[in-house]
Residue frames as qw, qx, qy, qz and C-alpha x, y, z in Angstrom:
[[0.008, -0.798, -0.403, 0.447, -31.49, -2.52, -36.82],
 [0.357, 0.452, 0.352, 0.738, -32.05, 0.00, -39.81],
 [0.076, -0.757, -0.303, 0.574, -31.88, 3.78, -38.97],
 [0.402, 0.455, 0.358, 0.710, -33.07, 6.54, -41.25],
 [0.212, -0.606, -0.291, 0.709, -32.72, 10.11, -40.45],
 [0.546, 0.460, 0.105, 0.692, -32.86, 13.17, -42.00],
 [0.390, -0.579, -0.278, 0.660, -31.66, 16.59, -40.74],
 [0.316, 0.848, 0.286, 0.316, -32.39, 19.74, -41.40],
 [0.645, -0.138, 0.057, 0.749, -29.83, 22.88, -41.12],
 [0.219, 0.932, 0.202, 0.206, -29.91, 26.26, -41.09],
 [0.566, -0.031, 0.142, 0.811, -25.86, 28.06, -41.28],
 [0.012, 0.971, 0.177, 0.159, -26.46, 32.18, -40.47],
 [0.574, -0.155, -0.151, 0.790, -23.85, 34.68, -41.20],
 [0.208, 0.129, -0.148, 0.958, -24.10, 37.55, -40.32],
 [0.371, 0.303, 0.428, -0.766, -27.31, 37.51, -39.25],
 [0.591, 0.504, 0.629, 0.035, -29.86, 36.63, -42.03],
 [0.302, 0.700, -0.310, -0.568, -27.87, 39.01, -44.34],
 [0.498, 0.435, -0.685, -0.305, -26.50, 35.40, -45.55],
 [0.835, -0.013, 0.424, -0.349, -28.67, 32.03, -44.85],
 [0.468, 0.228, -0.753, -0.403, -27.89, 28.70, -45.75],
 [0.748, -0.159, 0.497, -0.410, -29.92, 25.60, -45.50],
 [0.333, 0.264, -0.860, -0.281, -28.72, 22.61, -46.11],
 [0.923, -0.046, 0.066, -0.376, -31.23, 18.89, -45.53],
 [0.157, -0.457, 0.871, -0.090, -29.40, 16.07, -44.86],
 [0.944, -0.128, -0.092, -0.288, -31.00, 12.07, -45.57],
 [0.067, 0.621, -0.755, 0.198, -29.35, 9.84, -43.77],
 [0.956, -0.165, -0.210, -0.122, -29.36, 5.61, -43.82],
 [0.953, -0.246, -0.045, 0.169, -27.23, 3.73, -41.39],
 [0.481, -0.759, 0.053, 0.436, -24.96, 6.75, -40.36],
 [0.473, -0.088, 0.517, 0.707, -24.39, 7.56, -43.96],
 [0.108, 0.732, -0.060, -0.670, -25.09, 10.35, -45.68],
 [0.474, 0.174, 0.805, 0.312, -27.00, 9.21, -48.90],
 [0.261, 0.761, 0.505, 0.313, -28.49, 12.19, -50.17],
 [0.320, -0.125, -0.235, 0.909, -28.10, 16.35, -50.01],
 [0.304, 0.759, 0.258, 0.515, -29.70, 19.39, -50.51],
 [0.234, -0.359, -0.084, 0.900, -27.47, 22.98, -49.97],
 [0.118, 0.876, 0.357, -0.301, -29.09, 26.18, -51.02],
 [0.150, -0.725, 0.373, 0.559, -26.09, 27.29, -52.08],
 [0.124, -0.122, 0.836, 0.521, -26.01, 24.77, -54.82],
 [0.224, 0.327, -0.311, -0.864, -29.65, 24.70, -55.60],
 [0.817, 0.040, -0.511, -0.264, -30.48, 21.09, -56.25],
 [0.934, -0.286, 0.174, -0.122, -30.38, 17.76, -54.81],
 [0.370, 0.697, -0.607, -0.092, -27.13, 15.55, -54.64],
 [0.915, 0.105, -0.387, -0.055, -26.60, 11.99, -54.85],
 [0.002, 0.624, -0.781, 0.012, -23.48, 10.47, -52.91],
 [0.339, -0.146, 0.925, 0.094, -24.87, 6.83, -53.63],
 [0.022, -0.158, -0.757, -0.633, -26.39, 4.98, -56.54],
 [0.080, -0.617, -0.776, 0.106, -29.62, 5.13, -54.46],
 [0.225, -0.681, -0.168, 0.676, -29.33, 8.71, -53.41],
 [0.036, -0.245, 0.409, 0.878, -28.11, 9.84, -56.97],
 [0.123, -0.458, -0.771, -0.426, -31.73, 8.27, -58.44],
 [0.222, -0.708, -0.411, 0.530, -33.20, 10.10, -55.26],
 [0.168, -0.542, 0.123, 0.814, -31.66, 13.20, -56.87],
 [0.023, -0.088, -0.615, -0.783, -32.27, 13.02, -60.46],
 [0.041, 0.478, 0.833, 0.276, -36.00, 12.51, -59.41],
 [0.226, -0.798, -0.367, 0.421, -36.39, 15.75, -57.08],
 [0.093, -0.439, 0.063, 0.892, -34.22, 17.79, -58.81],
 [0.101, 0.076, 0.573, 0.810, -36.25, 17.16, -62.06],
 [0.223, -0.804, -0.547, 0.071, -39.70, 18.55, -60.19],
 [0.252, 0.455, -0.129, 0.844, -39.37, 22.22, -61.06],
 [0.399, -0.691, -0.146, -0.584, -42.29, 22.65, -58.63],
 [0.875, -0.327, -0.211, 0.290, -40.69, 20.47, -55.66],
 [0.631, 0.064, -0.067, 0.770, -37.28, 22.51, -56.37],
 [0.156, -0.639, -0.279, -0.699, -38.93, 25.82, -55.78],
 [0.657, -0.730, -0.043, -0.184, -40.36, 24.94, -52.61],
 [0.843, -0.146, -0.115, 0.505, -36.61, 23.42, -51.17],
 [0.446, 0.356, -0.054, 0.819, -35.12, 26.52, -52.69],
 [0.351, -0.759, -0.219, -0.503, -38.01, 28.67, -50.59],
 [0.756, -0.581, -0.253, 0.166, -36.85, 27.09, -47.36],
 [0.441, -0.097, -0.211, 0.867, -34.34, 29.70, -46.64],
 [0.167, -0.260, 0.133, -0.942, -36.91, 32.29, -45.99],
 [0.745, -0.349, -0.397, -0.408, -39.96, 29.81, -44.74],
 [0.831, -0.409, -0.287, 0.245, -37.90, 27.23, -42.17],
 [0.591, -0.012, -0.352, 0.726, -34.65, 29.27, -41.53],
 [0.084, 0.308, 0.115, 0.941, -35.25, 33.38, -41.61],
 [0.569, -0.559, -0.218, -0.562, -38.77, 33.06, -40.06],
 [0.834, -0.407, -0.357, 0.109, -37.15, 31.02, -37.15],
 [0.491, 0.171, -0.394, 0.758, -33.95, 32.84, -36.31],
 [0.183, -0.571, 0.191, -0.777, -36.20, 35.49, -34.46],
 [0.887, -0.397, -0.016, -0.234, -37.23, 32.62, -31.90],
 [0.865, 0.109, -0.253, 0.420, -33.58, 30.91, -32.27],
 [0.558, 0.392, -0.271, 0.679, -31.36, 33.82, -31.78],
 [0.402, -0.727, 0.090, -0.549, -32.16, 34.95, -28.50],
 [0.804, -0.439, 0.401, -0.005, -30.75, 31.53, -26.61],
 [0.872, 0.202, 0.120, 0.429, -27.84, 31.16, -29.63],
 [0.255, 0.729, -0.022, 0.635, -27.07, 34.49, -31.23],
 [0.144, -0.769, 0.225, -0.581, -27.00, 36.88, -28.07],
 [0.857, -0.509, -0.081, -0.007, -26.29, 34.24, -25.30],
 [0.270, 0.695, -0.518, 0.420, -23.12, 35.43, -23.76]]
């Protein structure tokens, strides 16, 4: 049985003064690809993953949109999220 996943991540401090999102691909409980916001691009951690990377990161339009998702998927969601994370006491 082959499992592929990927996962998606959104990491708020202080509130949405500082957002990261980070995308996760994941084959067979390994962790074969990246992208962080903080870094900008795509990273490799296997020969497959690193061809994965060289092909996304070199798509200026593609890299745009990834970099967007911290104000599309995270920022626009925290006002639904943080009401049953953020303030739940």
């Amino acid at each position: 049985v082959f499992q592929e996943m990927v996962k998606h991540e959104c990491h708020f401090i202080n509130g949405t003064e500082k957002v990261r999102f980070v995308e996760r691909y994941i084959y067979n409980r390994f962790e074969h690809l990246r992208f962080d916001s903080d870094v900008g691009r795509f990273e490799g951690f296997t020969p497959f993953g690193e061809k994965q990377a060289q092909y996304w990161n070199s798509n200026p339009e593609w890299m745009e949109y990834k970099r967007g998702q911290v104000d599309n998927y995270c920022r626009h969601n925290y006002q639904g999220i943080a009401p049953f994370s953020v303030e739940r006491k």
